[in-house]
C-alpha positions as CSV (number, residue, x, y, z in Angstrom):
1,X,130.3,63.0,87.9
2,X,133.4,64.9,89.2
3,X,132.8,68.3,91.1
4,X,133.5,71.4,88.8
5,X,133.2,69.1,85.9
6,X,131.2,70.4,82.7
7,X,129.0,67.7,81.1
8,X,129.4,67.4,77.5
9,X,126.7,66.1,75.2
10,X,128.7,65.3,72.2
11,X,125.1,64.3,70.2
12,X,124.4,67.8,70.7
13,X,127.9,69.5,70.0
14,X,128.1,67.5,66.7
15,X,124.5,69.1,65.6
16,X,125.5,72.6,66.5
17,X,128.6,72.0,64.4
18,X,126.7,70.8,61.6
19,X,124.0,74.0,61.9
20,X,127.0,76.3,62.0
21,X,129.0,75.5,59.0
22,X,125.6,74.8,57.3
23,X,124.5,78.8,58.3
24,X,128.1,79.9,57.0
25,X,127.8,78.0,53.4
26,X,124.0,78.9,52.6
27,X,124.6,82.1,53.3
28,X,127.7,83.0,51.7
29,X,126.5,81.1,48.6
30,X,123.4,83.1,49.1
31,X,125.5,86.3,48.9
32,X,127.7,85.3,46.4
33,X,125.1,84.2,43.9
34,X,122.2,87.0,43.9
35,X,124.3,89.7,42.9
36,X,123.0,91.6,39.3
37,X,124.3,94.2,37.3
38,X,121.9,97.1,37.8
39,X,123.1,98.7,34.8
40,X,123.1,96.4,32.0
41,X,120.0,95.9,29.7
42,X,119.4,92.5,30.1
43,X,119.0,90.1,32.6
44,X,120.8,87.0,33.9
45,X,118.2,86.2,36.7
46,X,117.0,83.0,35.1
47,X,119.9,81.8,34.3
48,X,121.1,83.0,38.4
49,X,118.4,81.2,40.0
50,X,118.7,77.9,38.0
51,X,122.2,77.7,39.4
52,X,121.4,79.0,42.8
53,X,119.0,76.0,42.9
54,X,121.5,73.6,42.2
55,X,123.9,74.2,44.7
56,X,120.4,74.9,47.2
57,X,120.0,71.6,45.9
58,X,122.9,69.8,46.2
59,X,123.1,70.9,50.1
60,X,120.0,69.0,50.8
61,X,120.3,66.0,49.1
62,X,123.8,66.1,51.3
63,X,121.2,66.6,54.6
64,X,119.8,63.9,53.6
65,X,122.0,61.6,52.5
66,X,124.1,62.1,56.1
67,X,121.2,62.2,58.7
68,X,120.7,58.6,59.3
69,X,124.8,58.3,59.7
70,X,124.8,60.9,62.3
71,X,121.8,60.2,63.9
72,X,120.4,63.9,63.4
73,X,116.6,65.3,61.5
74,X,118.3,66.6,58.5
75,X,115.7,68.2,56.7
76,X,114.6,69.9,60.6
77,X,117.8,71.4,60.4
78,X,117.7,72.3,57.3
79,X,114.1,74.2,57.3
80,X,115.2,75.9,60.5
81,X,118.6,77.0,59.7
82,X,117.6,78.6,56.2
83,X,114.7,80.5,57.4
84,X,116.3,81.6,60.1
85,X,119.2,83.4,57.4
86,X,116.5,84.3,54.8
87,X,114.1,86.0,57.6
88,X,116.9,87.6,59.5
89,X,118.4,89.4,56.2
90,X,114.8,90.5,55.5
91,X,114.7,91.9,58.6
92,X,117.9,93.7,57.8
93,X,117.3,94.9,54.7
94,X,113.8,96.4,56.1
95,X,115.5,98.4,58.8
96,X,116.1,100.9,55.8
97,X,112.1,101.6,56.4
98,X,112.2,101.7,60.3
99,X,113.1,104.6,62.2
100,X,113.3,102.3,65.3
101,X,116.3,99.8,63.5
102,X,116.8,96.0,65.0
103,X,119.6,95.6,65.8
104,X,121.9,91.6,65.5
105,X,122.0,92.0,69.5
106,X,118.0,92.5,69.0
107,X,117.1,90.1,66.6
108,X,115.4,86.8,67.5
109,X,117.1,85.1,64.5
110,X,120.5,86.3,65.4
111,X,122.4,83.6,67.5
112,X,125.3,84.2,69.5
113,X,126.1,80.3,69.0
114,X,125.5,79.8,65.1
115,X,125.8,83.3,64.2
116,X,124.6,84.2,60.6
117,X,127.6,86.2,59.2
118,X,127.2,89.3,57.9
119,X,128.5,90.6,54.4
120,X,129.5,94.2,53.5
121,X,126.8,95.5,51.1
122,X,127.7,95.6,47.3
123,X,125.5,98.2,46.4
124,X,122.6,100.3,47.9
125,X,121.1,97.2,49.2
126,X,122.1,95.8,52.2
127,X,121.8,92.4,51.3
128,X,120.6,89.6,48.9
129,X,117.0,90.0,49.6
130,X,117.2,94.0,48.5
131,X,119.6,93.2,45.2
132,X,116.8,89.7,44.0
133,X,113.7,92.3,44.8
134,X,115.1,95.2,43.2
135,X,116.2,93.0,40.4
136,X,112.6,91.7,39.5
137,X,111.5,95.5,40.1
138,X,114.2,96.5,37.3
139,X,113.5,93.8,34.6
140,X,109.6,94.5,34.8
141,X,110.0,98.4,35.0
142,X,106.7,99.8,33.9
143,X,108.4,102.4,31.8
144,X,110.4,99.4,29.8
145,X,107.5,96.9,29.3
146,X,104.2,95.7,29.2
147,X,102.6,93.6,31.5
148,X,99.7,91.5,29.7
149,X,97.3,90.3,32.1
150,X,95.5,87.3,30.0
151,X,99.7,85.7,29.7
152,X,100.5,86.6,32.8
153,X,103.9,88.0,31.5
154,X,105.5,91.0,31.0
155,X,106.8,92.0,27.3
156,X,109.6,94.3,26.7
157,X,107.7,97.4,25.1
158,X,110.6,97.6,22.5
159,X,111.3,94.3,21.5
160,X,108.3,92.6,22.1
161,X,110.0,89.7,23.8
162,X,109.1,88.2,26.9
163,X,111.4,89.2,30.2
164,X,109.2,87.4,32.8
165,X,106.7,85.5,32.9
166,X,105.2,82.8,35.5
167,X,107.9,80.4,35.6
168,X,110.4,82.7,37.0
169,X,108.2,82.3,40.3
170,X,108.8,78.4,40.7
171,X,112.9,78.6,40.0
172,X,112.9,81.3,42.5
173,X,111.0,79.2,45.1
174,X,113.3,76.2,43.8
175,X,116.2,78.6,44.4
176,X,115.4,80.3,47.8
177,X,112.5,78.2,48.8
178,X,109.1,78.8,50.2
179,X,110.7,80.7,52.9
180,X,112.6,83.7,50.0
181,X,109.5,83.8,48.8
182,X,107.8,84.8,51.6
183,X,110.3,87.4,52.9
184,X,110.6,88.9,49.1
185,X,106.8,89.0,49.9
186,X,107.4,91.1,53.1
187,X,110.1,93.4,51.8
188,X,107.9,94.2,48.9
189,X,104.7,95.3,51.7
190,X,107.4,97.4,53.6
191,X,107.8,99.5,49.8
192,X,104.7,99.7,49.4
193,X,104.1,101.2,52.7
194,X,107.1,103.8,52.3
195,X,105.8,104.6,48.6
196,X,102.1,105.2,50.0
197,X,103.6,107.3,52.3
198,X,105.3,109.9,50.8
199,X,102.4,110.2,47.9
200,X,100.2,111.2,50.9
201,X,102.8,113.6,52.1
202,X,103.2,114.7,48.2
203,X,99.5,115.9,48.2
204,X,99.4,117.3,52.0
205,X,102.6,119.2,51.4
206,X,102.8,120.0,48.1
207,X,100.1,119.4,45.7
208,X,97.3,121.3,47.9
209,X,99.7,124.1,49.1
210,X,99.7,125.1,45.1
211,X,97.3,127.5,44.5
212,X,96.6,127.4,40.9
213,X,95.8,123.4,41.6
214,X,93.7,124.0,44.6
215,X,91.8,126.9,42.1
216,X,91.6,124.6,39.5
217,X,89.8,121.6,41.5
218,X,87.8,123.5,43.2
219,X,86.4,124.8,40.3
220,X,86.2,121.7,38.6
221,X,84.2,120.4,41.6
222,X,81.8,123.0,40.7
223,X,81.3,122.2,37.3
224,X,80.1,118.2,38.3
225,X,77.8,118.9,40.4
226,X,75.6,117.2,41.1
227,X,77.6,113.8,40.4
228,X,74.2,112.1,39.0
229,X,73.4,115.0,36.1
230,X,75.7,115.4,32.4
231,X,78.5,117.8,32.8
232,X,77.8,120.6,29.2
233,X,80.5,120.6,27.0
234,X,82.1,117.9,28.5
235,X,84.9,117.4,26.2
236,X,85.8,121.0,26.3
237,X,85.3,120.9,30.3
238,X,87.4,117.9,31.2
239,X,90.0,118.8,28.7
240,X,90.7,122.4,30.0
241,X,91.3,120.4,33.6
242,X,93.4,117.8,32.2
243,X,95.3,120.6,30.2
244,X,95.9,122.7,33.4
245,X,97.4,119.8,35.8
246,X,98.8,117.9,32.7
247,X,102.4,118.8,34.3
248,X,101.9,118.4,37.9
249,X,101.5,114.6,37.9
250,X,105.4,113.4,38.2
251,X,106.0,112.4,41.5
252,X,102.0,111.4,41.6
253,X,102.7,109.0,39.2
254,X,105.5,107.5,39.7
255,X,103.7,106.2,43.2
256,X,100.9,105.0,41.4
257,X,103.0,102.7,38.7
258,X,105.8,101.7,41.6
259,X,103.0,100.4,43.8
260,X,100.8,98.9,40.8
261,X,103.8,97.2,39.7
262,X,104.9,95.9,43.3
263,X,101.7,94.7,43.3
264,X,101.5,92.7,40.5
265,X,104.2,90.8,41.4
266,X,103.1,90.5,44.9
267,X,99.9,88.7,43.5
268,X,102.0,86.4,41.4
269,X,103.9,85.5,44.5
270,X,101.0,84.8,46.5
271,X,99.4,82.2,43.7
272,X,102.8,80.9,43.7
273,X,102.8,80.5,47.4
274,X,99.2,78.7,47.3
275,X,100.0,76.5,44.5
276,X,103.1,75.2,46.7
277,X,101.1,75.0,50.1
278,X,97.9,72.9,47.7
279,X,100.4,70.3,46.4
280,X,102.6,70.7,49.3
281,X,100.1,69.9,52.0
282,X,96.5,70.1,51.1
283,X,95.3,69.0,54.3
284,X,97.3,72.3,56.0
285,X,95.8,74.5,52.8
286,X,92.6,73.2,53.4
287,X,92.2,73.3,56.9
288,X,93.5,77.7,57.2
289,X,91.0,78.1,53.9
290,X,88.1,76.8,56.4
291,X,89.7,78.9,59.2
292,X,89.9,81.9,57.0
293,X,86.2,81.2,55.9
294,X,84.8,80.5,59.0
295,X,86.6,83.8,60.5
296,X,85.3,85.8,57.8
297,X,82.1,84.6,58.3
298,X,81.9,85.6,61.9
299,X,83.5,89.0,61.3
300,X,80.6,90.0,58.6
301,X,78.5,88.7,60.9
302,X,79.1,90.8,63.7
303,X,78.6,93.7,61.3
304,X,75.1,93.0,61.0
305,X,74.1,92.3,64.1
306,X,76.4,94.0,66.5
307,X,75.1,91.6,69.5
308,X,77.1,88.7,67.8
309,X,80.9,88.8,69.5
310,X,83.5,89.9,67.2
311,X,86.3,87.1,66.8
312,X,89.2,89.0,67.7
313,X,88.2,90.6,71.2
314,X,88.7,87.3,73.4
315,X,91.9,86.2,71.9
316,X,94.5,86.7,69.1
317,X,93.3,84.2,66.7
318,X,92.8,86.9,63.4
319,X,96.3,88.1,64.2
320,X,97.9,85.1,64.3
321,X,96.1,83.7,62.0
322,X,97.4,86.1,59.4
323,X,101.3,85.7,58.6
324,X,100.3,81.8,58.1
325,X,97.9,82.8,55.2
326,X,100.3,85.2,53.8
327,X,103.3,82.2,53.9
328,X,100.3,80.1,52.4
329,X,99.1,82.3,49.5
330,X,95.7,82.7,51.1
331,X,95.6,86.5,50.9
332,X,94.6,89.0,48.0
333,X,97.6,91.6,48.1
334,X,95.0,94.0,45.8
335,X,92.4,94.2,49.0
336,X,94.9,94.5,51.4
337,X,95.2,98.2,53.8
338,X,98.8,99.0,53.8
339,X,98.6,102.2,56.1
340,X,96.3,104.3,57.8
341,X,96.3,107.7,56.3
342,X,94.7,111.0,57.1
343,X,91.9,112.2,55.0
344,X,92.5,114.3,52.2
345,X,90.3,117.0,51.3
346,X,89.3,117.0,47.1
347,X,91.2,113.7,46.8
348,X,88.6,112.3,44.6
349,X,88.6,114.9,42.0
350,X,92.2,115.1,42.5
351,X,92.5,111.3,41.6
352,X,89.8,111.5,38.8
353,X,91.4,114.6,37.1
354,X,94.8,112.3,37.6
355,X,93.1,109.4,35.9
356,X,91.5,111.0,33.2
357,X,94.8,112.6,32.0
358,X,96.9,109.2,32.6
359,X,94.0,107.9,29.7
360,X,94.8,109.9,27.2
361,X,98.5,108.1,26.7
362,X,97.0,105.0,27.0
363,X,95.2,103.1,23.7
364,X,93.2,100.1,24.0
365,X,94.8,97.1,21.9
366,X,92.7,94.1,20.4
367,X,95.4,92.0,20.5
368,X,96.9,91.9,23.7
369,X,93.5,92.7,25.5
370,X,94.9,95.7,27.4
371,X,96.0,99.0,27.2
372,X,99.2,99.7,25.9
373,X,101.4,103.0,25.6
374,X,100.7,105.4,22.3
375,X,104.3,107.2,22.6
376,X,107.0,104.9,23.6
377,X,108.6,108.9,24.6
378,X,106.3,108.7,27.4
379,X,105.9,105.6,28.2
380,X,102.9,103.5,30.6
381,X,101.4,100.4,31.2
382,X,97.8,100.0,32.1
383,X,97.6,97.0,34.0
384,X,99.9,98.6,36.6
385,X,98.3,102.0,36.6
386,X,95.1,100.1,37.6
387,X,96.1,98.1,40.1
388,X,98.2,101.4,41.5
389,X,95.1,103.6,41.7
390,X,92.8,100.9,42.9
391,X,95.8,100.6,45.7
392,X,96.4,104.2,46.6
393,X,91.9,104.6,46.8
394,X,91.8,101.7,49.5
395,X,94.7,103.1,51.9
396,X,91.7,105.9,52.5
397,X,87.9,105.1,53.4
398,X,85.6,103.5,50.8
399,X,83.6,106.3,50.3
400,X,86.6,108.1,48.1
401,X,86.5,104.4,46.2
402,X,82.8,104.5,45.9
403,X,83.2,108.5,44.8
404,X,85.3,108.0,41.9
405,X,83.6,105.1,40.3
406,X,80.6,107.8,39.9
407,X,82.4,110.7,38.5
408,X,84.3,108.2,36.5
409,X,80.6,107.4,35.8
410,X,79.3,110.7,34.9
411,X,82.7,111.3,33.0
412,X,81.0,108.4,30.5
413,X,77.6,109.3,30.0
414,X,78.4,113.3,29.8
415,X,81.1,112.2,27.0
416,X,78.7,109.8,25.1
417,X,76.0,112.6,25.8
418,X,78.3,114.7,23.6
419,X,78.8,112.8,21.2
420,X,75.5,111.8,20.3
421,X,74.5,115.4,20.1
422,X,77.1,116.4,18.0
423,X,77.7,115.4,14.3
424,X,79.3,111.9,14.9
425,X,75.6,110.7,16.1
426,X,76.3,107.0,14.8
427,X,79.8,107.0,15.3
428,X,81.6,104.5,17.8
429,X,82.7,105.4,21.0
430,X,85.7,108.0,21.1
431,X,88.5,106.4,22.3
432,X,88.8,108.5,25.4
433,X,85.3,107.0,26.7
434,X,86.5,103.3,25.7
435,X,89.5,103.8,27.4
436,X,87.6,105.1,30.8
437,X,85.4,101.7,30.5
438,X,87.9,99.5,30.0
439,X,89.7,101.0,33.0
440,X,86.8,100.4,34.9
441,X,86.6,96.9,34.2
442,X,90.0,96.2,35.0
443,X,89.3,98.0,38.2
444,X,86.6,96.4,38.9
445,X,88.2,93.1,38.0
446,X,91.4,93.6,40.1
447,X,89.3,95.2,43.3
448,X,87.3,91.8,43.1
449,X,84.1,94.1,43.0
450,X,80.2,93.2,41.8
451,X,80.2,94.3,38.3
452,X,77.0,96.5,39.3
453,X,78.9,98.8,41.1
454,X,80.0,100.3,38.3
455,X,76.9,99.7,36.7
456,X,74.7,101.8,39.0
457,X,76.2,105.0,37.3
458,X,76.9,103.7,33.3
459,X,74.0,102.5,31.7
460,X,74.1,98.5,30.3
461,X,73.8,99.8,27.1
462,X,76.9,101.8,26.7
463,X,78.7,98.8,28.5
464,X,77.0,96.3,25.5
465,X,78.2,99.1,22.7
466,X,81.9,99.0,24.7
467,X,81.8,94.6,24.8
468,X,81.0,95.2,20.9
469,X,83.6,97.6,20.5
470,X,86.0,95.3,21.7
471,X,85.3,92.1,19.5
């Protein structure tokens, strides 16, 4: 070779040119096709995705068809180059949570080379990750529908049509692949985290620095103890509470359904996730279930015996271990701790008092097998609420968990109490008390808890009258 010659691999220069125009089309069609109209009343996501998928589609099955021409690992390229533009706009878009912003000149996916372009923002998202995920959160706004657990859909509360229901999760992993689904996974944890966040600084800030509330829970703490005996009068009791803080729970609230909700789709996303990685690979889905397992295993181990070595002090496994569960759908979103927050004085009663007034919008129906809305003026869904508080509870330590299952508890037996010494001896159970249990069971089925934790503070035979009740 000549002196001050550059060597030129042209096997090589023909691949980067392929990568590059790949990068620019994906992700302008990418850009071009998730955009929504926030403002109408429908949706066109299905109909978006389907086509999305097509062109997604049609760009590999062009991979493919060219590779063995050019002599190049089409689909290698292909996996690469689209996760690299799907996880670099997720990083993007989650900058909006960081104070300490990544920049392109920061970003390991950002490539001076094959650059992935950037587009000016259409909206108050920066890109098409932010306008898909807000889109889902839109169409399955608590406060517009239903989400029935047993279906596994949500019903507009209106209409009583279906807007979503599972399939949606296979056209958008047709549409964006596993990869979209993943980082819609990711952007959804970062909302949760910013939504947990400013509930705790709601309560630290505001909630205890009123002084009729702080009066008013305080007292009410009186009034309970101890947690084990029947609270007198108890439907006079609770309802003077719930009357007094009946118009302090807005912000509160609106927390508790945003997260519930995020979460529900977040577990849908994760069996969609699973289901791919199983029929995808089950050797790979088998082998990080055994992993997981055996992990697990060591960890609750070590907890009983201190002497045994934890997993995670010698190396990194546990933490590198984890974002390849998550891509695989080997996770529980419902158990997961988002944050670590400071404890909160009287945020038990605080969060039972919340509850208990929540219930008395909500009325169990036969039909759907969940509780639905009694005013559509002020409207909420109970599958969401659920999963919300069970949520917000876990961000603090178990004991506040293990707290409120016994005042819920004694909330039970004090009402039944009442009742049966009253007039209505032989009457069913009110529907404020069948409400409380079958909030309890959904807790307990969504927190993946032993149904005798609950148990240990409601007798079985109020549980048998409520399984009755419900036939």
């Amino acid at each position: 070779m000549l002196p001050c010659c550059v060597q030129v691999d042209p096997k090589k220069l023909l691949e980067d040119g392929i990568r590059k125009e790949l990068v620019k089309q994906v992700a302008e069609t990418l850009h071009v096709s998730l955009m929504f109209n926030q403002r109408a009343k429908g949706s066109d996501l299905e109909a978006t995705l389907r086509l999305l998928a097509d062109k997604m589609s049609g760009f590999r099955r062009s991979f493919e068809y060219i590779q063995d021409y050019v002599n190049v690992y089409g689909l290698k390229i292909w996996q690469e180059e689209v996760s690299r533009i799907i996880n670099y706009n997720v990083e993007q878009e989650c900058n909006s949570f960081l104070r300490q912003k990544i920049y392109d000149w920061q970003s390991v996916y950002q490539s001076t080379t094959i650059p992935i372009p950037r587009f000016p923002p259409v909206d108050y998202s920066v890109n098409f990750i932010g306008r898909l995920a807000r889109e889902i959160l839109r169409i399955t706004d608590p406060r517009l529908t239903s989400y029935i657990d047993p279906m596994s859909a949500w019903y507009d509360n209106r209409s009583k049509l279906e807007v979503v229901n599972l399939k949606i999760w296979g056209q958008l992993r047709d549409a964006v692949d596993v990869f979209g689904l993943s980082a819609l996974d990711r952007f959804f944890c970062f909302m949760i985290v910013r939504e947990i966040q400013s509930f705790h600084r709601y309560l630290t800030n505001t909630l205890f620095k009123t002084s009729a509330f702080v009066t008013v829970i305080n007292n009410f703490f009186k009034i309970v103890q101890p947690v084990s005996s029947i609270v007198g009068e108890a439907p006079k009791q609770y309802g003077q509470v719930i009357t007094k803080c009946s118009k302090l729970w807005g912000p509160f609230l609106d927390t508790v359904m945003k997260v519930g909700q995020i979460q529900l789709i977040r577990r849908q996303i994760m069996q969609e996730l699973n289901r791919t990685c199983k029929y995808d690979s089950k050797l790979l889905a088998s082998s990080m279930q055994s992993l997981n397992q055996s992990l697990l295993s060591s960890v609750e181990a070590h907890y009983k015996d201190p002497s045994y070595p934890y997993p995670g002090d010698d190396n990194a496994v546990i933490y590198e271990l984890t974002p390849y569960l998550e891509s695989a759908g080997i996770h529980d979103p419902l158990t997961k701790i988002y944050v670590t927050l400071k404890p909160v004085n009287g945020l038990t009663y605080t969060v039972l008092v919340f509850i208990l007034t929540q219930l008395t919008k909500l009325v169990y129906n036969k039909s759907v097998g969940g509780m639905l809305c009694k005013n559509l003026k002020e409207p909420l869904d109970g599958a969401p609420f659920v999963t919300g508080c069970l949520t917000v509870l876990r961000q603090f330590h178990s004991n506040h968990t293990e707290e409120c299952l016994a005042l819920m508890g004694q909330y039970v037996r004090s009402m039944v109490d009442a009742q049966q010494t009253g007039k209505d001896k032989n009457a069913d159970l009110s529907s404020d008390v069948v409400n409380a249990l079958f909030f309890l069971e959904e807790f307990v089925h969504y927190g993946q808890m032993a149904r005798k934790v609950v148990e240990q503070h409601i007798p079985s035979y109020i549980f048998d009258e409520f399984r009755h009740h419900l036939q």
